[in-house]
C-alpha positions in Angstrom: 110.2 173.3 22.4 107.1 174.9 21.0 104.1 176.4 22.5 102.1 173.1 23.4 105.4 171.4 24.5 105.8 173.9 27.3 102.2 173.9 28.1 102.4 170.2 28.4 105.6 169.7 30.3 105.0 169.4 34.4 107.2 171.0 37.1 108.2 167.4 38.2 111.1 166.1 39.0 110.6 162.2 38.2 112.4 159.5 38.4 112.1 156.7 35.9 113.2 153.0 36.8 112.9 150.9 33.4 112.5 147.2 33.2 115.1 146.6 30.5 112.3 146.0 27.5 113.3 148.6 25.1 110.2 148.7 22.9 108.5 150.0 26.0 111.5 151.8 28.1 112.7 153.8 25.2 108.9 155.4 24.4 108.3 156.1 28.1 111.6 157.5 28.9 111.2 159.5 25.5 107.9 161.0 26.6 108.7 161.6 29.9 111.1 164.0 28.6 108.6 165.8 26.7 106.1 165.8 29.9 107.7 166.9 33.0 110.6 169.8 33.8 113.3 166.9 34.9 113.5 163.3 34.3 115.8 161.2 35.9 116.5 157.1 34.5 117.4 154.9 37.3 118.6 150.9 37.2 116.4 148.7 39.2 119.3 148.1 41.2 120.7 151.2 42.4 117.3 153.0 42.5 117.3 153.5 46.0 120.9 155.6 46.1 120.1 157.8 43.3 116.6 158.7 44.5 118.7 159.4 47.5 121.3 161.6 46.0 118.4 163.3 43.7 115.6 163.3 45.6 112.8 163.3 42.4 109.0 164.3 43.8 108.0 161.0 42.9 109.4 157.5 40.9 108.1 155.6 38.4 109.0 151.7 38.2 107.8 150.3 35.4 106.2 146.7 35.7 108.8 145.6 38.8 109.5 142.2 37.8 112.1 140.2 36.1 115.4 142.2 36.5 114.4 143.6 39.5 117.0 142.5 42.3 115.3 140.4 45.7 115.6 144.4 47.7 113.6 146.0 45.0 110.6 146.4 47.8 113.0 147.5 50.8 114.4 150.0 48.5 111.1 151.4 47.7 110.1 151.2 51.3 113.0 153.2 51.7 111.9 156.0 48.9 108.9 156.3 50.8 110.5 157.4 53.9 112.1 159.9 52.2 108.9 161.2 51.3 109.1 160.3 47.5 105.9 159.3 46.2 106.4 155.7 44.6 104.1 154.6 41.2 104.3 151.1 39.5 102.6 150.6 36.0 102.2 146.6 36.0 102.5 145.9 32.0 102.3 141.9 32.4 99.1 141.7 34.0 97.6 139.4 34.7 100.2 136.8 33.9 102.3 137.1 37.0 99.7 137.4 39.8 101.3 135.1 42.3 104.3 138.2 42.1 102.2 141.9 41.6 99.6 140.5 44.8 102.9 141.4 47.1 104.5 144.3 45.0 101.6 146.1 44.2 100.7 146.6 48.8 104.8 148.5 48.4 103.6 151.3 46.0 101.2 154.6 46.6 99.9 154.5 43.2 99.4 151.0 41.1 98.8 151.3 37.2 97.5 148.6 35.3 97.7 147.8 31.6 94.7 145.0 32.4 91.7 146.0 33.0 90.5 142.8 34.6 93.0 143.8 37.3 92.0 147.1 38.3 89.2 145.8 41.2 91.7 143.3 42.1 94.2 145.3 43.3 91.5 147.4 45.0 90.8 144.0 47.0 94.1 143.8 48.2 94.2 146.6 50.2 95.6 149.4 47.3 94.4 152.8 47.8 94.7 154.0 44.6 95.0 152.1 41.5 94.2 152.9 37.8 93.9 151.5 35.1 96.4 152.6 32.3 96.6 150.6 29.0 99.3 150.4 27.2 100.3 151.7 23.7 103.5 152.4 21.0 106.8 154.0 20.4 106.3 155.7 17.0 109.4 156.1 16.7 110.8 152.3 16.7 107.1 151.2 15.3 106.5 152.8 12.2 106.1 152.2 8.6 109.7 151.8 6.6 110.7 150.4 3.7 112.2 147.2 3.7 114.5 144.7 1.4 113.4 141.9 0.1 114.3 139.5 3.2 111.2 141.6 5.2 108.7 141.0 2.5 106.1 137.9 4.1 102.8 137.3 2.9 102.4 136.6 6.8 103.8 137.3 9.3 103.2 136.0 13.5 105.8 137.1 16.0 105.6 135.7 19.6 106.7 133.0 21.7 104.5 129.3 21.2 101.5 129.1 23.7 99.4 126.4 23.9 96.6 128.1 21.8 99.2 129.8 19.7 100.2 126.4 18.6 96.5 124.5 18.4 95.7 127.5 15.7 99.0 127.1 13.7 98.6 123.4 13.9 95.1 123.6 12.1 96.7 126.0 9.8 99.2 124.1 8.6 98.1 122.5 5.3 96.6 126.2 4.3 100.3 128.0 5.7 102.5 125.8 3.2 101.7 127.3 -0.2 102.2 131.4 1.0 105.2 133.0 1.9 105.5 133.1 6.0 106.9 133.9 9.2 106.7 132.6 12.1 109.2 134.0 14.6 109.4 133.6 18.7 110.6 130.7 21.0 109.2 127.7 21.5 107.6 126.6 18.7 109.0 122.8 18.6 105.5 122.4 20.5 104.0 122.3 17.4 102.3 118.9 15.8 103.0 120.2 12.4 106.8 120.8 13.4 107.8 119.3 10.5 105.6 120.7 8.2 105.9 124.0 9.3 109.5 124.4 10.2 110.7 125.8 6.8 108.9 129.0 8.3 110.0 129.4 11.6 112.7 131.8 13.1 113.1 130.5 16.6 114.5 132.9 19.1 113.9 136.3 20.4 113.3 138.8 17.8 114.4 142.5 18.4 112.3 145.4 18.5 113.4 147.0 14.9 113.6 143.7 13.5 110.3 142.9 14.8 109.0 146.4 13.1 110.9 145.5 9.9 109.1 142.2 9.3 105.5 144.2 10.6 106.1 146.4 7.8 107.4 144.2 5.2 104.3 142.1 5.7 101.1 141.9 3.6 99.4 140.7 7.0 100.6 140.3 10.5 98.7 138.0 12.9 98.0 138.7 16.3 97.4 135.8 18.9 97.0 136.8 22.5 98.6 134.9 25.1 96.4 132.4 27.2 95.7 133.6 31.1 95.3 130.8 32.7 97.2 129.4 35.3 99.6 126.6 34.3 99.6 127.7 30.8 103.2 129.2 31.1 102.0 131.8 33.5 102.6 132.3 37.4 98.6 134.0 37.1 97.9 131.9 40.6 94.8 134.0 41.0 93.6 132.9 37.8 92.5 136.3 37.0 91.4 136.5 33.3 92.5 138.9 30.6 90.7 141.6 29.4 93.1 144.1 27.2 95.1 143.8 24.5 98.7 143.4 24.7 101.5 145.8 23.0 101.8 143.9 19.2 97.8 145.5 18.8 99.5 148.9 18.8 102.7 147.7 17.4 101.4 146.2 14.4 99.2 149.3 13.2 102.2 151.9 14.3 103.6 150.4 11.4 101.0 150.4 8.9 100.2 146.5 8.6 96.5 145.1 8.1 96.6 143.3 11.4 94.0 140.1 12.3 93.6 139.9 15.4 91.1 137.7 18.2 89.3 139.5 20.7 90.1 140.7 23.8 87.0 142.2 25.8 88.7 145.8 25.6 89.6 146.0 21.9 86.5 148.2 20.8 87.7 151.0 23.0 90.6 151.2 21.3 90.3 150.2 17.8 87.3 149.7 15.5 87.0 146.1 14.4 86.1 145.7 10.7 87.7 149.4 10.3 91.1 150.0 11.8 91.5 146.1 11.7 89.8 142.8 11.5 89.0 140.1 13.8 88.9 136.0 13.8 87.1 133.3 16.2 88.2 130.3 14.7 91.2 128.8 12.8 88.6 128.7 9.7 87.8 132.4 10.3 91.4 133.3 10.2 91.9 131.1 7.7 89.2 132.9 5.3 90.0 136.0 6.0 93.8 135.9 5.3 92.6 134.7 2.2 90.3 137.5 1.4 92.6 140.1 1.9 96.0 138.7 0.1 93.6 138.9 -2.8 92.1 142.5 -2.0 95.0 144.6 -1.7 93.4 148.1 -1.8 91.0 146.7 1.3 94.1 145.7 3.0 95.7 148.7 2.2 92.6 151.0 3.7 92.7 148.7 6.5 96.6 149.8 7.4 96.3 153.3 6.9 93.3 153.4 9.3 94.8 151.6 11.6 97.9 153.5 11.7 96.1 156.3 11.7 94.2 156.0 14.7 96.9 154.5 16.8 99.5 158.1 16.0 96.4 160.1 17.2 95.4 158.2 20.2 98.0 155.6 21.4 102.0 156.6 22.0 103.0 157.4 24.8 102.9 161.1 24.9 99.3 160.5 24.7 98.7 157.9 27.1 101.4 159.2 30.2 100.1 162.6 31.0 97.2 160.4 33.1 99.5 158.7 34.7 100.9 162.3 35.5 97.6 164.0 36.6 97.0 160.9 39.2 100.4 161.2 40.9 100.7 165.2 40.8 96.7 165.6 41.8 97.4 166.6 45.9 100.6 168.4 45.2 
């Protein structure tokens, strides 16, 4: 460790319960070990027993869905009692609302990557929530060089929502002469199935693989997912979506032109028309992609900016010791 490791690192003893999404476990569990004087990783279902056995100062359970066994509450409940202080950071928000409006009531301190959610959780009765946005792994997300089978005029990665599919659809006749990627579940939704289908990988793509085609690509395209409810969500509150989701960070950690619609958040964090660019419309998108295939030193400028601004101000090393500060402030 060097000087400003030690400076940064915390007399904490925290416990760490992952939610089995590598992309984000592995750069929280890695920074954690940078940021505080123990760490220990937990399962989401033996959490309660090794809190027991270890008794950390506090526990961090990321986003407490999914794999999370029916106890997952009584064991935090439990924690509590023990006089552990207990954290979430929801990372899904605020697409599974009908699930966090009861979780979030079990925790001392709720994190949010959404900023829409922040006052919501307040509403419910939560004494201290926060708004924490998410961020990148720099070390699975970062520029590489990559064979031939990597290299895509474009490239979209993500599973086929409703106005995922309405854009492709009017993209179609445009998509069929360049060299593209379309990769994520789903996708039989689209009209242009047939048309299109010489260009889709359906299925879950990995992290690394997903950071080999980012940075094999000339432009990656990033689509957030719809909020409302019905539209593949359980987002029973209908709450709508303010910040921008992981692949924003993802895509620029490994030094890709990304083209992106807007979330309300996304100037905060990026600088449209200088870190990346923006679309409205499927004629928008549709322009620009063309602009910039034939522009490469634009694109180029574009990439390195982007990149450059999410290794100085998005990981997590930079983004956790908040999260730190909140839980560690009445110690």
């Amino acid at each position: 460790m060097n000087s400003t490791d030690v400076e940064a690192c915390r007399s904490l003893k925290l416990m760490y319960v992952p939610q089995g999404f590598e992309a984000i476990d592995a750069g929280v569990a890695e920074a954690l070990r940078q940021l505080v004087s123990e760490l220990v990783i937990s399962t989401p279902e033996d959490m309660l027993e090794i809190a027991a056995r270890e008794l950390p100062d506090a526990v961090l359970v990321m986003n407490g869905l999914h794999v999370f066994p029916e106890n997952h509450l009584d064991q935090i409940s439990e924690m509590r009692k023990l006089g552990i202080r207990t954290a979430i950071w929801f990372v899904d928000d605020p697409y599974f609302t009908e699930f966090t409006s009861v979780i979030c009531k079990h925790y001392d301190y709720v994190f949010t990557h959404e900023l829409g959610c922040v006052d919501w959780y307040r509403s419910l009765g939560v004494a201290s929530v926060h708004y924490l946005p998410l961020c990148v792994n720099p070390k699975m997300f970062y520029p590489r060089r990559t064979g031939p089978q990597y290299k895509y005029d474009i490239v979209f990665i993500g599973n086929a929502f409703r106005n995922r599919t309405e854009l492709f659809d009017k993209l179609a006749p445009f998509l069929s002469s360049k060299k593209v990627l379309i990769a994520g579940g789903f996708w039989e939704r689209l009209a242009t199935y047939d048309q299109l289908s010489p260009f889709i990988s359906n299925g879950f793509i990995p992290p690394e693989e997903t950071a080999n085609y980012y940075s094999g690509a000339k432009l990656v395209i990033n689509i957030h997912r719809p909020w409302g409810a019905g539209q593949d969500n359980r987002n029973s509150f209908d709450l709508p979506s303010r910040s921008i989701n992981p692949r924003t960070y993802e895509i620029s950690a490994c030094g890709t032109m990304q083209l992106t619609d807007v979330r309300d958040d996304l100037g905060n964090y990026y600088r449209p028309g200088y870190d990346l660019d923006t679309f409205g419309s499927a004629e928008d998108l549709q322009s620009k992609i063309e602009y910039y295939l034939e522009h490469e030193k634009e694109r180029r400028l574009f990439a390195l900016r982007g990149l450059r601004t999410t290794l100085l101000h998005h990981t997590f090393t930079a983004r956790l010791p908040h999260l730190l500060n909140v839980i560690t402030a009445h110690e």
